[in-house]
C-alpha positions as CSV (number, residue, x, y, z in Angstrom):
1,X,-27.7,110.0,114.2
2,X,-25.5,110.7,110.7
3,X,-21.7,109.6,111.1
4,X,-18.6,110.6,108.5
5,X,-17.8,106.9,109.5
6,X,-19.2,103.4,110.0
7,X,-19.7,103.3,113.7
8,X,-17.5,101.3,116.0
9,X,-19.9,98.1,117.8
10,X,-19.9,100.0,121.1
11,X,-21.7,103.5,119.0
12,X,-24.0,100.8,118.1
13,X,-24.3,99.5,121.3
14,X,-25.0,102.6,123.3
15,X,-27.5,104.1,120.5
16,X,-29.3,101.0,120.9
17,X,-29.8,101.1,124.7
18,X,-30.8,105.0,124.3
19,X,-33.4,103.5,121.9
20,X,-35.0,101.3,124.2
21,X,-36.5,104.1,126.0
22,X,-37.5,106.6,122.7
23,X,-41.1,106.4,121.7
24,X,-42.6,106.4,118.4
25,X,-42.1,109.3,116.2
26,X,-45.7,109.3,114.6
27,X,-49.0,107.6,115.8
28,X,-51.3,105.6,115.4
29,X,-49.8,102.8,115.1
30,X,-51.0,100.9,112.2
31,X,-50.7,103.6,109.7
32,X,-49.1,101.4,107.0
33,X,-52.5,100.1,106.4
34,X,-54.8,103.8,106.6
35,X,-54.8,106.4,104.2
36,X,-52.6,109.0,105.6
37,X,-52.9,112.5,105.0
38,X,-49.3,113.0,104.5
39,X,-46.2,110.9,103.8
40,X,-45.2,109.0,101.3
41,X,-46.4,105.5,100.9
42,X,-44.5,102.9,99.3
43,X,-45.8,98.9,98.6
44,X,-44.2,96.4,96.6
45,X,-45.6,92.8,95.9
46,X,-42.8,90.2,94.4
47,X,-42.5,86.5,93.9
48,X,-39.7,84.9,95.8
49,X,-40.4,81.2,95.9
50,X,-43.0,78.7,95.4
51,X,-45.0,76.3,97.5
52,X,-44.8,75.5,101.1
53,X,-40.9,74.7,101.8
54,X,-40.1,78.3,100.0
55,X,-42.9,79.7,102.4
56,X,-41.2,77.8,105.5
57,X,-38.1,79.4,104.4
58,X,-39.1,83.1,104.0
59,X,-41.0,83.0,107.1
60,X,-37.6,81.8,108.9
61,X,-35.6,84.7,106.6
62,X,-38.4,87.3,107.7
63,X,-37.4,86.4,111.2
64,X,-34.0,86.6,111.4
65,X,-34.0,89.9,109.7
66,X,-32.5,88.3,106.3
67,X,-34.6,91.4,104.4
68,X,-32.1,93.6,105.8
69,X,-28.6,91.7,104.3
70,X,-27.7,94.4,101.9
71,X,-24.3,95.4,102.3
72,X,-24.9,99.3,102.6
73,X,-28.3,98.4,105.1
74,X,-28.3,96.3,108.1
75,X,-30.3,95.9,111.2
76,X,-28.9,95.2,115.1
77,X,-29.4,93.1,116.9
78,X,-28.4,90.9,114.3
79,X,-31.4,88.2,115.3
80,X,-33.3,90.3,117.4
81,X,-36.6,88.6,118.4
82,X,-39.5,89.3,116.0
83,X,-41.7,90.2,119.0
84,X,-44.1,93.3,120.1
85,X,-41.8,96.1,121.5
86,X,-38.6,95.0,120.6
87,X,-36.1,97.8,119.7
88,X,-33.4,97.5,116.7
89,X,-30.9,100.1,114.8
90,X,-30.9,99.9,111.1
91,X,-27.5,101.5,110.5
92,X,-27.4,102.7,106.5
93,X,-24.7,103.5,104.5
94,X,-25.8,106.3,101.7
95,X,-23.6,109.0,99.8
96,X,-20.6,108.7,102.2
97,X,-22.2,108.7,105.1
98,X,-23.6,106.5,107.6
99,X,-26.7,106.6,109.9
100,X,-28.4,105.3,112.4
101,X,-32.1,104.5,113.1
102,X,-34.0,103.6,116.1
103,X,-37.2,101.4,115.2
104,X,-39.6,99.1,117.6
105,X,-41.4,96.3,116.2
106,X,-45.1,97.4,116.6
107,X,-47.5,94.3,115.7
108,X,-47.6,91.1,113.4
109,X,-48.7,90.2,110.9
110,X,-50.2,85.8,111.0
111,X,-48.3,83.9,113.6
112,X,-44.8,82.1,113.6
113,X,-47.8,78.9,113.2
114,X,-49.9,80.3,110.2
115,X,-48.9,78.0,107.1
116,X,-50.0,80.7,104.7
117,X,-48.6,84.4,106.0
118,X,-46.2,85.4,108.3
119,X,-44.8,89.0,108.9
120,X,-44.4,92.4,111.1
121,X,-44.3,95.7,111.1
122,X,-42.1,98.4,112.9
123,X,-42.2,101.6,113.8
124,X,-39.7,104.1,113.7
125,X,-38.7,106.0,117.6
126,X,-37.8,109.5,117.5
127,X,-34.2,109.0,117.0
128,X,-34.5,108.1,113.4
129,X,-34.0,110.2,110.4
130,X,-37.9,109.5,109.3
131,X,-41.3,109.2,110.6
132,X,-43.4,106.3,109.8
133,X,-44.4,102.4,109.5
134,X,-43.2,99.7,107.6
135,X,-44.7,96.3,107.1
136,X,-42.4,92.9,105.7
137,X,-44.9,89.7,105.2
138,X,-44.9,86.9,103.4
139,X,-47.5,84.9,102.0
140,X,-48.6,81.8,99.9
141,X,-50.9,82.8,96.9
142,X,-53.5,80.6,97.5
143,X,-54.3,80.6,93.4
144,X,-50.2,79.6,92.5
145,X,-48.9,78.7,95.1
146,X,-46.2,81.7,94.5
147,X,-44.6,82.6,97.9
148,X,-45.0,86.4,98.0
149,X,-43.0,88.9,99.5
150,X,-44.2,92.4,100.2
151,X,-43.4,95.7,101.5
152,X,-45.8,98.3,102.7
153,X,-44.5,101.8,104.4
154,X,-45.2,105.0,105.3
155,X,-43.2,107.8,105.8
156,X,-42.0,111.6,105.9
157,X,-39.1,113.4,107.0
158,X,-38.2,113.6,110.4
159,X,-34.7,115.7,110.2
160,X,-33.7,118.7,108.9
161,X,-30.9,116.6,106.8
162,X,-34.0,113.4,105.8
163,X,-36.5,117.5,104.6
164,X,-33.6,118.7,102.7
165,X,-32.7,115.6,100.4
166,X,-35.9,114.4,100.2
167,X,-35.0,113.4,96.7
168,X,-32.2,111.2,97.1
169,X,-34.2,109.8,100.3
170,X,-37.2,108.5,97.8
171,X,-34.5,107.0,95.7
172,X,-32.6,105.1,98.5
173,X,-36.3,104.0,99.9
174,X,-37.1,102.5,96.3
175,X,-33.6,101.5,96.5
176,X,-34.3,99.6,99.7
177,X,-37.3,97.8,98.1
178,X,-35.4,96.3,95.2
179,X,-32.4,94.9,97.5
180,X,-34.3,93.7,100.1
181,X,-36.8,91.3,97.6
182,X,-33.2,90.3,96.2
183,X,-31.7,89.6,99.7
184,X,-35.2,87.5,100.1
185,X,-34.7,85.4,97.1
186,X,-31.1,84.4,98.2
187,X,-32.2,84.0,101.5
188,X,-35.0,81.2,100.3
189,X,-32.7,79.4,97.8
């Protein structure tokens, strides 16, 4: 859904409940980690933190969302539960405009108990501008200890809007990539 305007908490609201029943926009799940045919797959591998409190702390980050705390991107429920089949909205400011996405967390990635990686994936629902996966996890390098953070997604146009500024769609994607590993750092300091 594109807006001229941020949208009010009841538009938020209301496209969230009418996400609850959308279904996936693309199949099968667990494309992030298959070679697709088409799309255009993104992954990113950064060093946020080191040893096991900076782990602790990126785990906790990854689940309330912290990835998201960008300014122009952000995702509601604010704390939604990091959980199979949970439904959120990442509403995105880009070029003037604002937009809404529907997405449902698909799988995870470790446990909320694994010392060594946590993360998830979601999916996006038909009421988002794209099709695709996208993966956060974090993880302890077991040879430095780094705490890691990576990104791994899939994706390809989904509206006619998303087909025709494919261009500036890449950019905001690669955009995404480089806030979010910053909002990860802040978020384990």
């Amino acid at each position: 859904m594109y807006l001229a305007r941020r949208p009010s908490t009841a538009v938020i609201e209301r496209f969230l409940q009418d996400s609850r029943d959308a279904r996936l926009s693309y199949g099968p799940i667990g494309i992030v980690d298959a070679d697709p045919l088409a799309g255009a797959r993104d992954h990113v591998t950064v060093a946020i933190g080191h040893g096991a409190a900076d782990f602790e702390r990126a785990r906790a980050a990854l689940m309330a969302w912290q990835q998201f705390d960008l300014g122009w991107v952000e995702v509601f429920p604010r704390r939604a539960p990091v959980a199979a089949g949970t439904v959120v909205v990442v509403l995105i400011r880009h070029l003037g405009f604002w937009s809404l996405n529907g997405c449902r967390v698909v799988y995870a990635v470790g446990s909320p108990n694994d010392v060594a990686r946590y993360g998830y994936a979601y999916g996006t629902l038909t009421n988002h501008a794209e099709s695709g996966e996208e993966a956060f996890d974090v993880f302890l390098d077991p040879q430095t200890d780094r705490v890691m953070y990576r990104i791994r997604a899939v994706s390809w146009p989904q509206t006619t809007l998303a087909w025709i500024g494919q261009p500036i769609v890449r950019a905001l994607q690669a955009r995404f990539r480089e806030d979010s590993a910053a909002a990860m750092r802040r978020a384990i300091r």
